[in-house]
LOROLUM-574257 format. One record per residue (C-alpha): residue number from 1; residue in one letter; x, y, z. Coordinates in nm, 4 decimals, padded with zeros to 6 digits. Each point is the difference from the previous one (the first is absolute). Example, Ala and Ser with C-alpha at 12.3 -4.5 7.8 and 13.67 -1.06 7.14 Angstrom:
# LOROLUM-574257
site i = 1, aa = A, xx = 01.2300, yy = -00.4500, zz = 00.7800
site i = 2, aa = S, xx = 00.1370, yy = 00.3440, zz = -00.0660
This chain:
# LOROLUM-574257
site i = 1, aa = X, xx = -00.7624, yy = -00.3897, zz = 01.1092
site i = 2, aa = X, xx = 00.0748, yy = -00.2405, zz = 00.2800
site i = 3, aa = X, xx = 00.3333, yy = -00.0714, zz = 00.1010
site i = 4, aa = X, xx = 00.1454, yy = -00.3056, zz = -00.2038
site i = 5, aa = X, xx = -00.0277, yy = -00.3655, zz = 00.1275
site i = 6, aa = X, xx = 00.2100, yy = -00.2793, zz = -00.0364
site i = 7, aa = X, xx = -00.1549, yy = -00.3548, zz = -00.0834
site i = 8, aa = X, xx = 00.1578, yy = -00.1244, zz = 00.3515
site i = 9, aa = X, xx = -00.1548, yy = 00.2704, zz = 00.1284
site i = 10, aa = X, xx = -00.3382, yy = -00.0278, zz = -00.0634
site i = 11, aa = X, xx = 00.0512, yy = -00.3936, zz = 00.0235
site i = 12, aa = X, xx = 00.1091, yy = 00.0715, zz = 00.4001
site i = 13, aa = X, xx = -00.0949, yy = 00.3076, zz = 00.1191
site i = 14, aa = X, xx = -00.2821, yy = 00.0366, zz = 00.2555
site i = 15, aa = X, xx = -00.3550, yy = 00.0585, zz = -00.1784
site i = 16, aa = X, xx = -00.0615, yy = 00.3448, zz = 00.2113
site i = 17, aa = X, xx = 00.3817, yy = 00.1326, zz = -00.1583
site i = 18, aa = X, xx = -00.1041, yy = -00.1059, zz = -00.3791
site i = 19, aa = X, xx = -00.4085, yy = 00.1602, zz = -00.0075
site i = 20, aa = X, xx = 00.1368, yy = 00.3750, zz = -00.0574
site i = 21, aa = X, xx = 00.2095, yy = -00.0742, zz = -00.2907
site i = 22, aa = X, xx = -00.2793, yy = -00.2560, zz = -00.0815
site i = 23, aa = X, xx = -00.3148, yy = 00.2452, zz = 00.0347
site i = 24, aa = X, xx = 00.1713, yy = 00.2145, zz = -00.2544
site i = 25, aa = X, xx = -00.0072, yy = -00.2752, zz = -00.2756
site i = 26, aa = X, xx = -00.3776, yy = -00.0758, zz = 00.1297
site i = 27, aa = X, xx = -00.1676, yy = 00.2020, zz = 00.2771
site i = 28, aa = X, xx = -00.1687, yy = -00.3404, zz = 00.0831
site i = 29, aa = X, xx = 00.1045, yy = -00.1630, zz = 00.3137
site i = 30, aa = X, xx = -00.1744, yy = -00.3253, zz = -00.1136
site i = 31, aa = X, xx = 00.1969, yy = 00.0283, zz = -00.3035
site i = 32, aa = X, xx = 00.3243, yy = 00.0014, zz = 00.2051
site i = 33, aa = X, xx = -00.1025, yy = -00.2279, zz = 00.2389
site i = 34, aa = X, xx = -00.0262, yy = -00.2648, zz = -00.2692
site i = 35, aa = X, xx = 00.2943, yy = 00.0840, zz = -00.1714
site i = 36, aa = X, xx = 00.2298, yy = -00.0191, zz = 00.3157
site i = 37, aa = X, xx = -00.2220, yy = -00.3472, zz = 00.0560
site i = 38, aa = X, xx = 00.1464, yy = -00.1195, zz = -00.2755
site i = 39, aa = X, xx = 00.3726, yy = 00.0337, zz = 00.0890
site i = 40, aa = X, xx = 00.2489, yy = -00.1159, zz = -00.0676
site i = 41, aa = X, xx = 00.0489, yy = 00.1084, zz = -00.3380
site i = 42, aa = X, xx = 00.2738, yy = -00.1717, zz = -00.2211
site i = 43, aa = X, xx = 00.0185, yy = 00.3247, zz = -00.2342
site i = 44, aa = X, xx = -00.1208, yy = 00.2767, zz = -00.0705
site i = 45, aa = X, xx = -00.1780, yy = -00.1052, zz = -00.2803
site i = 46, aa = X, xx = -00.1982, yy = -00.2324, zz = 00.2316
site i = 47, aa = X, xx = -00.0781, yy = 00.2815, zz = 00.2834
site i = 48, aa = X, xx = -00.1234, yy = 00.2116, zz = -00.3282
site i = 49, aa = X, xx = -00.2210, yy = -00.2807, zz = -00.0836
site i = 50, aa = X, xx = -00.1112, yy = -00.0565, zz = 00.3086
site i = 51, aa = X, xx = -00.0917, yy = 00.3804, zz = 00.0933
site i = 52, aa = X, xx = -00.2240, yy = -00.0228, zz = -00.3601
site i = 53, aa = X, xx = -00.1708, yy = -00.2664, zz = 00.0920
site i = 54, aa = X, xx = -00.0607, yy = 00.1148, zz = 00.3752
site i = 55, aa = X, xx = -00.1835, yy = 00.3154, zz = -00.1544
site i = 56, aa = X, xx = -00.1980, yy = -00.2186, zz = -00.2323
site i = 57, aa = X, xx = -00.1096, yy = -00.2035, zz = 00.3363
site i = 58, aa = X, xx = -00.1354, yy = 00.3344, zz = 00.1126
site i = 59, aa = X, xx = -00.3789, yy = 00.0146, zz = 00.1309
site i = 60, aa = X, xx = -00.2039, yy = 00.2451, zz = -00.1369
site i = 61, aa = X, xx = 00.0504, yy = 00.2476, zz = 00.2902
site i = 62, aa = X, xx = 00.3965, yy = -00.0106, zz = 00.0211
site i = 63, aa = X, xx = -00.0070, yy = 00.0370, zz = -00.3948
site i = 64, aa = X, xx = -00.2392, yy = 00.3368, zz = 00.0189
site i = 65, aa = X, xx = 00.2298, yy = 00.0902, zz = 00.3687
site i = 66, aa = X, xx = 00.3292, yy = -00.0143, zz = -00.2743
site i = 67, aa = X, xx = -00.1748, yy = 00.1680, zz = -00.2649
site i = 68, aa = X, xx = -00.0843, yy = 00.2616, zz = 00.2300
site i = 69, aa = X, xx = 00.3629, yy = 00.0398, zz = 00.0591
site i = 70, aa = X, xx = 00.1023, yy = 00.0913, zz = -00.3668
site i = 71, aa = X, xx = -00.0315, yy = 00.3633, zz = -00.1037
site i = 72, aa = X, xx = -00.1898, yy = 00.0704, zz = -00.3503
site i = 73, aa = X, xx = 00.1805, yy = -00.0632, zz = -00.3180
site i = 74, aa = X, xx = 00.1594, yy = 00.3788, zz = -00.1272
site i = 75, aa = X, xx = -00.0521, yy = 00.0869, zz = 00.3720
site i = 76, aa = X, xx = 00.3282, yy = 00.0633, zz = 00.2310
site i = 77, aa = X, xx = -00.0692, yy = -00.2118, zz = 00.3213
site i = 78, aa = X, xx = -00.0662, yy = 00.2143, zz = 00.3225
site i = 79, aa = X, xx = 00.0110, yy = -00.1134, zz = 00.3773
site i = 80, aa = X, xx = -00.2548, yy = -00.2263, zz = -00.0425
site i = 81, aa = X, xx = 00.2213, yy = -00.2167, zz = -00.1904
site i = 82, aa = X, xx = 00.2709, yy = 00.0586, zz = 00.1733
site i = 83, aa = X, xx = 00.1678, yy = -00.3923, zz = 00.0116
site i = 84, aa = X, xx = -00.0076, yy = -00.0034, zz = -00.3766
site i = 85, aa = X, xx = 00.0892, yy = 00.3578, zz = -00.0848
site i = 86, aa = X, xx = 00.3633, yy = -00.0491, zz = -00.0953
site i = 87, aa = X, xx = -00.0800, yy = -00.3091, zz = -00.2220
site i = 88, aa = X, xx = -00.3445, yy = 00.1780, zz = -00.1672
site i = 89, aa = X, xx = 00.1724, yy = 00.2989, zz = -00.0909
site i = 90, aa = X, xx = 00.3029, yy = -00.2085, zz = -00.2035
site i = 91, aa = X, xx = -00.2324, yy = -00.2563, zz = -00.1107
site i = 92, aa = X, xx = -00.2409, yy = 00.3150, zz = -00.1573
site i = 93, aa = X, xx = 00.3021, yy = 00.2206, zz = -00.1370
site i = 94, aa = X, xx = -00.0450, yy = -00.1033, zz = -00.3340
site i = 95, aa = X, xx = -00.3629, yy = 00.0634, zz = -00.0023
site i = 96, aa = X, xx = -00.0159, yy = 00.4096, zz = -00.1758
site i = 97, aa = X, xx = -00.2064, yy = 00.2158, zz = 00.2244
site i = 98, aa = X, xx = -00.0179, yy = 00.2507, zz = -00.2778
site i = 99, aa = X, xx = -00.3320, yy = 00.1826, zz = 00.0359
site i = 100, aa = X, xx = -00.2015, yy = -00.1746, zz = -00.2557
site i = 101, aa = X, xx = 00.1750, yy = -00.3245, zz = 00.1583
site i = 102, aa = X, xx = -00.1258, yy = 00.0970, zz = 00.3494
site i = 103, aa = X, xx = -00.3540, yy = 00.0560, zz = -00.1249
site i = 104, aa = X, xx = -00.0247, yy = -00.3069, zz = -00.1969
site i = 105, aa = X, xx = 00.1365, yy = -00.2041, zz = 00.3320
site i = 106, aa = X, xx = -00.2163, yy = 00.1930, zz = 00.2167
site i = 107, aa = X, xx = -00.3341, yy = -00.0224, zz = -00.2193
site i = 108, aa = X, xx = 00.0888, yy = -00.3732, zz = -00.0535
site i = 109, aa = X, xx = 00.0443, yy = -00.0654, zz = 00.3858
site i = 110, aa = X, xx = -00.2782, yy = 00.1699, zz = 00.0795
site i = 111, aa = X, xx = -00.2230, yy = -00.2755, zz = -00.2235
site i = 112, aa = X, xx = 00.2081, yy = -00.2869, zz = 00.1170
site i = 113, aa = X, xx = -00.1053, yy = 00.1091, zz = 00.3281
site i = 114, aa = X, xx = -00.3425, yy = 00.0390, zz = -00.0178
site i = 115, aa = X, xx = -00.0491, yy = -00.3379, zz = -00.1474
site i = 116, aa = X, xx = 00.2101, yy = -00.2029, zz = 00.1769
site i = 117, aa = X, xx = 00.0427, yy = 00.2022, zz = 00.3212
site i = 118, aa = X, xx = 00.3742, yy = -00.0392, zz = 00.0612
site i = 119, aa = X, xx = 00.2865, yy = 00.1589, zz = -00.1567
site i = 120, aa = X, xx = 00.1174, yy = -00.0505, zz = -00.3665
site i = 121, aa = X, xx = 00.3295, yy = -00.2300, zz = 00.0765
site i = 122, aa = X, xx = 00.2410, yy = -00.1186, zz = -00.2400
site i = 123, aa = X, xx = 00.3825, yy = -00.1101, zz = -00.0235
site i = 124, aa = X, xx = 00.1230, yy = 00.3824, zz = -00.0967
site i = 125, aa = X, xx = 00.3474, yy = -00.0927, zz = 00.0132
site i = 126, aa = X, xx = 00.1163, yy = -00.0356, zz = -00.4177
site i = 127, aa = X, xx = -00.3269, yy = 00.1617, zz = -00.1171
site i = 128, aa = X, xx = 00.0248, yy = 00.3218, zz = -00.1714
site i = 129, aa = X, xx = -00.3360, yy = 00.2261, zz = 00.0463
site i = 130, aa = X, xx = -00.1417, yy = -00.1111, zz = -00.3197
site i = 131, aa = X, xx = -00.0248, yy = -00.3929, zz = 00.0865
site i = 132, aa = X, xx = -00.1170, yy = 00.0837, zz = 00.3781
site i = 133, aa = X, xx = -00.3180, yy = 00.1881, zz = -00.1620
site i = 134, aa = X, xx = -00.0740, yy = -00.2380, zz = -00.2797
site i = 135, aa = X, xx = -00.0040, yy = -00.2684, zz = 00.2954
site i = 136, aa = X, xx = -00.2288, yy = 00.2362, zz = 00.2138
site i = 137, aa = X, xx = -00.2410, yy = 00.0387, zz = -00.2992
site i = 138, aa = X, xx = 00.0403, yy = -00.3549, zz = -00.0669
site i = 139, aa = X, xx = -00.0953, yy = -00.1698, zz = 00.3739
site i = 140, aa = X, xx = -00.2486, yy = 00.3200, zz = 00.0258
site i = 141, aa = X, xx = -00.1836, yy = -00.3167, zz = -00.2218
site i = 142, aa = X, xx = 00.0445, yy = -00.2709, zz = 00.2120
site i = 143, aa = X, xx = -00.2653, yy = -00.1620, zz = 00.2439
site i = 144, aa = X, xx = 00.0396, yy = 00.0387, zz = 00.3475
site i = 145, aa = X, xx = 00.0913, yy = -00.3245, zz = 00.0965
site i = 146, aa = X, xx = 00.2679, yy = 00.0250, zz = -00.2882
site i = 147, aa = X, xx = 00.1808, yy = 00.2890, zz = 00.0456
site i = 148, aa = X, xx = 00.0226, yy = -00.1231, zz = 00.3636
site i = 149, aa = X, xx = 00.1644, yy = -00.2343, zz = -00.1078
site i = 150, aa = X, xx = 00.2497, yy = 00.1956, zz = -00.2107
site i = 151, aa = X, xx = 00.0473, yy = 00.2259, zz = 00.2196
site i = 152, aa = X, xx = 00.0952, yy = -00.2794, zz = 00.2783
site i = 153, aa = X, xx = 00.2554, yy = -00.0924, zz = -00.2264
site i = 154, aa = X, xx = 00.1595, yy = 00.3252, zz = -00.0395
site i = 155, aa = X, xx = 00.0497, yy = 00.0680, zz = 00.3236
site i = 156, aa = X, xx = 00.1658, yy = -00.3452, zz = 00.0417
site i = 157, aa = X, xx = 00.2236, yy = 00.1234, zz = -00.3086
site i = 158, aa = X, xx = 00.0787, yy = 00.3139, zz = 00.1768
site i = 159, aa = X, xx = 00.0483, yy = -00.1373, zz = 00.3316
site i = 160, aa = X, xx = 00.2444, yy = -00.2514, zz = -00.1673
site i = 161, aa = X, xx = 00.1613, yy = 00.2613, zz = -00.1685
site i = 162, aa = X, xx = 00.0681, yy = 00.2151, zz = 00.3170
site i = 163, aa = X, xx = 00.1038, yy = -00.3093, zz = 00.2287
site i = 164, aa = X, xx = 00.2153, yy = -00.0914, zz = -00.2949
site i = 165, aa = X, xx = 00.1623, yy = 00.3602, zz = 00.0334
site i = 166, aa = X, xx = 00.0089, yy = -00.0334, zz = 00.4321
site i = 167, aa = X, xx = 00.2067, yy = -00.3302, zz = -00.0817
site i = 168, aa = X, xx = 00.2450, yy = 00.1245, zz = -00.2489
C-alpha cells in the first residue's frame, strides 16, 4: 500500500507528489485529477466522499481503463496491477481460495466476462468467499447497462475504502 497521507497533505501538496499514492486507490488519472480539483477538503470524510463521487463521474472509457486495473476476484494481482497490489491482496484475504473456491471464482469470472466484457469487481474487503460468489451468480443476471452501473459503484466503494486507509 501507498505510503500514508495526512489531510494537510493532500489538501497542499503539489498534484504531481499526491498521483502515486493516488493511482493506487484508482489507477485513473482523471479520477485523481478531480479529486485533487476538489481540494481543499475539511475531513476526511469529505475527501472520501468526494473520491466516490469522482469515480461515479467516470466516462465510460476511464471506468473500463480502472476496471482493467483490478485483478480477478480469487486471483492474486500480478505486475499488471501493480498500483493496487498491496490493497487487492488485503482487501481479498478473506475470500478462501480453497480449490473448489478457486474453481467456482474462476468458472464464475469466466461468465461474467464473456457477457459483460470486463472483470467481475466487487467491494472484497468484509466479504467472506461465500457472499462474493452468491453476488457473482447474482449480477451474472443483471442487464448490461445495470451491472454497469453496480459495478461503477463498487469501485467508488473500494476506492473510498482505500483512500480512506491512505488518510488514516
Amino acid at each position: 500500500m501507498p505510503d500514508a497521507l495526512t489531510l494537510d497533505h493532500l489538501n497542499t501538496a503539489p498534484p504531481d507528489v499526491l498521483r502515486p499514492s493516488l493511482r493506487a486507490c484508482a489507477t485513473s488519472t482523471a479520477w485523481a485529477d478531480r479529486l485533487l480539483a476538489g481540494r481543499p477538503y475539511a475531513g476526511v470524510d469529505d475527501a472520501v466522499a468526494a473520491a466516490e463521487k469522482a469515480v461515479l463521474e467516470l466516462d465510460g472509457a476511464e471506468i473500463d481503463a480502472v476496471l482493467a486495473g483490478h485483478p480477478r476476484i480469487g486471483e492474486r494481482p500480478g505486475t499488471a496491477h501493480a498500483e493496487g497490489a498491496a490493497f487487492s491482496r488485503s482487501e481479498q484475504s478473506g475470500v478462501d481460495t480453497g480449490a473448489d473456491t478457486t474453481a467456482r471464482l474462476a468458472a464464475g469470472n469466466a461468465a461474467y466476462e464473456h457477457r459483460f466484457g470486463h472483470v467481475f469487481l466487487i467491494r472484497a474487503a468484509g466479504r467472506d468467499a461465500a457472499e462474493v460468489l452468491a453476488e457473482l451468480e447474482r449480477r451474472l443476471r443483471n442487464d448490461p447497462a445495470t451491472e454497469r452501473a453496480e459495478a461503477a459503484r463498487q469501485l467508488a466503494e473500494i476506492t473510498g475504502l482505500r483512500l480512506r486507509q491512505v488518510l488514516s
